[in-house]
C-alpha positions as CSV (number, residue, x, y, z in Angstrom):
1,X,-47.5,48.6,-41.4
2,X,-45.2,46.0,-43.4
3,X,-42.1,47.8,-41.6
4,X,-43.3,48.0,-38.5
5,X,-44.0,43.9,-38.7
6,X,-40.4,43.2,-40.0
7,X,-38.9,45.3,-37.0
8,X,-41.2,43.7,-34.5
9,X,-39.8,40.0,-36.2
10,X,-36.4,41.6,-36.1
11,X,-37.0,42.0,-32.5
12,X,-38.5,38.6,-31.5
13,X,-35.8,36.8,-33.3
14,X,-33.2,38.9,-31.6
15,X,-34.2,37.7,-28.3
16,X,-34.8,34.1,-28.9
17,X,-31.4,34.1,-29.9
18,X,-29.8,36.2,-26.9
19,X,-32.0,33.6,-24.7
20,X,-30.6,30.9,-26.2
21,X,-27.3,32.0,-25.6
22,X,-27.7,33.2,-22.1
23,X,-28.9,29.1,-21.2
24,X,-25.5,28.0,-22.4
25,X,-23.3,29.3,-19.7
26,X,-26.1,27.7,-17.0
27,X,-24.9,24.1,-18.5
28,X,-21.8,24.5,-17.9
29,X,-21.6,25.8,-14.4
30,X,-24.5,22.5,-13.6
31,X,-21.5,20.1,-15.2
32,X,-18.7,21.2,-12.3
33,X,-20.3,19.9,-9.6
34,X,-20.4,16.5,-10.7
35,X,-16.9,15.9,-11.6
36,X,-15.4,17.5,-8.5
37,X,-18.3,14.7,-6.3
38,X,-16.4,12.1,-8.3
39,X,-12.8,13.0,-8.1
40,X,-13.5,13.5,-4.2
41,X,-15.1,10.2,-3.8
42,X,-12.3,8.5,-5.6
43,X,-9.7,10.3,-3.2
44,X,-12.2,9.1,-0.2
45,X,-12.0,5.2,-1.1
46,X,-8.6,5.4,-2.1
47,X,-7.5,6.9,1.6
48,X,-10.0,4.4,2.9
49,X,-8.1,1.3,1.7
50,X,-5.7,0.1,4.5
51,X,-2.3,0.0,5.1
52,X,0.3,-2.9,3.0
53,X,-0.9,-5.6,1.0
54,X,0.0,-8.9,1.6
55,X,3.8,-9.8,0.7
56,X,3.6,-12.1,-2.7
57,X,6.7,-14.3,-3.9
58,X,7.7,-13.5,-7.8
59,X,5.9,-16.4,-9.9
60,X,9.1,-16.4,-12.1
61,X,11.3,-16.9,-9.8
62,X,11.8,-20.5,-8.4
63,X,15.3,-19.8,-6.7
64,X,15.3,-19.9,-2.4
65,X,18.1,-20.2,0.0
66,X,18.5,-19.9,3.7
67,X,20.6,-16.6,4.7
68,X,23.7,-17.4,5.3
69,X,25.3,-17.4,9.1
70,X,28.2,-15.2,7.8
71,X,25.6,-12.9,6.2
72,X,26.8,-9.1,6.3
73,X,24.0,-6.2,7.4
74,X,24.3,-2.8,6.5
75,X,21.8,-0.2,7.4
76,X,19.2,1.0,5.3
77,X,18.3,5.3,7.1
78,X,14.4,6.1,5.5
79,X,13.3,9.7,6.2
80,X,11.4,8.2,9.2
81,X,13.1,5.2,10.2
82,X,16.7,3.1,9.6
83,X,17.1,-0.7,10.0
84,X,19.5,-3.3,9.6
85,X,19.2,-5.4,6.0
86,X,21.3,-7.9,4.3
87,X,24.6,-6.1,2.2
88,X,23.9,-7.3,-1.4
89,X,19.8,-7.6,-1.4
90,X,18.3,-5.9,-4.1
91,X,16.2,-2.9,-2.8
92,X,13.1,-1.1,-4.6
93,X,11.2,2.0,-3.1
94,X,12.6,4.3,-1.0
95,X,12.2,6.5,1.8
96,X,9.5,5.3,4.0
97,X,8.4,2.5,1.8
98,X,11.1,0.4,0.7
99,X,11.2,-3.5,0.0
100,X,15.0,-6.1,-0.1
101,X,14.3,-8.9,-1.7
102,X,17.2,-12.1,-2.6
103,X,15.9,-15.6,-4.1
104,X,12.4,-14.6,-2.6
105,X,13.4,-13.8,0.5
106,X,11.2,-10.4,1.1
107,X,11.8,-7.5,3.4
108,X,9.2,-4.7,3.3
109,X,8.7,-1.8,5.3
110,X,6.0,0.7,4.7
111,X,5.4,3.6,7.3
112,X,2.1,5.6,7.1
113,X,0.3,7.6,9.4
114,X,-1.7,5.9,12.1
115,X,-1.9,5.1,15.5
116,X,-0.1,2.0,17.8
117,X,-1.9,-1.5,16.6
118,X,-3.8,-3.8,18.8
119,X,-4.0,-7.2,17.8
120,X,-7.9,-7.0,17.3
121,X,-7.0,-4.7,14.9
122,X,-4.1,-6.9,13.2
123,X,-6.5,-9.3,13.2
124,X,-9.2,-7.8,11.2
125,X,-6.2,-6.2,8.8
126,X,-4.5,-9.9,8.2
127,X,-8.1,-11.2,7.9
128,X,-9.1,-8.5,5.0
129,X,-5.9,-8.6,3.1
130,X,-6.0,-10.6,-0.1
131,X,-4.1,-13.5,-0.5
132,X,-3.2,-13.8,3.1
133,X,-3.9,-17.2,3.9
134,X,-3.6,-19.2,7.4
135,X,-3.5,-16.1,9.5
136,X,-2.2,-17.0,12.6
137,X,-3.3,-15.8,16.4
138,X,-1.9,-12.2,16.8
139,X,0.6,-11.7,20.0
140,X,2.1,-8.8,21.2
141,X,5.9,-7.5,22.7
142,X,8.3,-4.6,22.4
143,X,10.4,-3.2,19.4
144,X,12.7,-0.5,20.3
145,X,11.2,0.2,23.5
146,X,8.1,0.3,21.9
147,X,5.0,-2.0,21.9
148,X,4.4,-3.7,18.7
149,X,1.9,-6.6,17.4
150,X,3.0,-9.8,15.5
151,X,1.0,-12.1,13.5
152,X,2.2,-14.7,11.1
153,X,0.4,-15.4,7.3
154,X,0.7,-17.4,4.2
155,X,0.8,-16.3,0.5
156,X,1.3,-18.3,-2.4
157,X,2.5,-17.0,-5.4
158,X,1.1,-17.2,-9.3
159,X,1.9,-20.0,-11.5
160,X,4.9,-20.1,-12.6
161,X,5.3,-19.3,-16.6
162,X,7.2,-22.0,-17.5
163,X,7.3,-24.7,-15.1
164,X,3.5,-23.7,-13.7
165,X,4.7,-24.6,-10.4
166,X,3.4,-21.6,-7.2
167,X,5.7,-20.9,-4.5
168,X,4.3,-19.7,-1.2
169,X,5.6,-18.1,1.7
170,X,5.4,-17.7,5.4
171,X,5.2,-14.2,6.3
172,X,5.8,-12.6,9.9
173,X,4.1,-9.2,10.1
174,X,5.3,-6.8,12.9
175,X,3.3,-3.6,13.6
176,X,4.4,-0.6,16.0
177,X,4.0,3.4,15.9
178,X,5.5,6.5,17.0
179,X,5.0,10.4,16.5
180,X,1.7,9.2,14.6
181,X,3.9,6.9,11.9
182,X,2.6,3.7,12.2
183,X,5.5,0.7,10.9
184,X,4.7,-2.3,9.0
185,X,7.0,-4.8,8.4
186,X,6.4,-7.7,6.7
187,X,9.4,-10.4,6.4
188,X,9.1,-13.3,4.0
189,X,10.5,-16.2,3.4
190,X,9.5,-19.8,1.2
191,X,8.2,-22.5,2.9
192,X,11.1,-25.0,4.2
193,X,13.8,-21.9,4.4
194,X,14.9,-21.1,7.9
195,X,15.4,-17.0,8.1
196,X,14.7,-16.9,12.0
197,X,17.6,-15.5,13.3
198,X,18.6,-12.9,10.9
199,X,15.1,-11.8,10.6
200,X,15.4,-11.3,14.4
201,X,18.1,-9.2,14.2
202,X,16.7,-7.3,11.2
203,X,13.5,-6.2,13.0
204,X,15.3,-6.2,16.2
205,X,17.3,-3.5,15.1
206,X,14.4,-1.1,13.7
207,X,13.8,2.4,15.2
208,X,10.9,5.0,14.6
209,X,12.6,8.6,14.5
């Protein structure tokens, strides 16, 4: 009687432990799910976020100048895109995101997939970008035999480090797609500098491949 009890506690201990152990592998499959809902809906508002930000002067730099009239353009070729830009402006970026900038005169272009703009829809973009200040009334007109949107904004930069003074800047923001590539190209300059005509040229001579 006394071994048949210890065999029958052998037993009974035996498969509390294998249950135990069976429940483990259970946890771990529940835990997966989760993580894969949260990268995807991390990837979801990412995608969701719109196109460019609004173009920012650098708070450390106070420096601004008008281009000059004997100014020299070279072209910048982007893997979806090429465009005329002042020889001598440093560039960051690349392929179909690039930015010029010289004494806070900014160039940017940024290509992404989308459709051709309407200006109800620059407005609502200009009106939810942050920064953008003084949005003005959207117009449309052709770039490159295609039609594009215009709209006109103002940014203002962080203090300044040392001096604390801001610097803030007019920006012209041109819209227009092709082959499902939608352009954006916003053209800065600070208040009281006069870039019209070279900025004309500069988005003037801008073709979608």
């Amino acid at each position: 009687m006394i071994r048949i009890s210890s065999l029958l506690l052998v037993c009974v201990f035996l498969v509390a432990c294998g249950s135990k152990k069976a429940q483990a592998p259970a946890t771990t499959t529940a835990a997966a799910p989760a993580t894969t809902q949260t990268t995807t809906g991390t990837t979801t508002a990412a995608a969701a976020a719109g196109g460019p930000g609004a173009l920012q002067a650098e708070a450390a730099a106070t420096s601004a100048g008008d281009i000059p009239d004997n100014q020299v353009f070279v072209v910048y070729t982007g893997k979806s895109f090429h465009m005329k830009f002042p020889e001598g402006w440093a560039q960051s970026g690349n392929a179909d995101n690039v930015t010029f900038r010289d004494k806070n005169n900014i160039v940017r272009i940024v290509l992404a997939p989308g459709g051709t703009s309407t200006t109800a829809s620059v407005r609502r973009e200009v009106a939810n970008l942050k920064g953008a200040q003084s949005p003005g009334t959207p117009a449309t007109l052709t770039l490159g035999g295609l039609p594009a949107v215009k709209v006109t904004y103002k940014t203002t930069s962080a203090p300044n480090p040392v001096t604390g003074k801001r610097l803030t800047l007019t920006v012209d923001r041109y819209e227009l797609a092709k082959s499902g590539k939608r352009a954006t190209i916003d053209l800065g300059s600070p208040v009281g500098v006069d870039n019209v005509n070279a900025y004309r040229l500069m988005v003037q001579s801008l073709r979608l491949k």
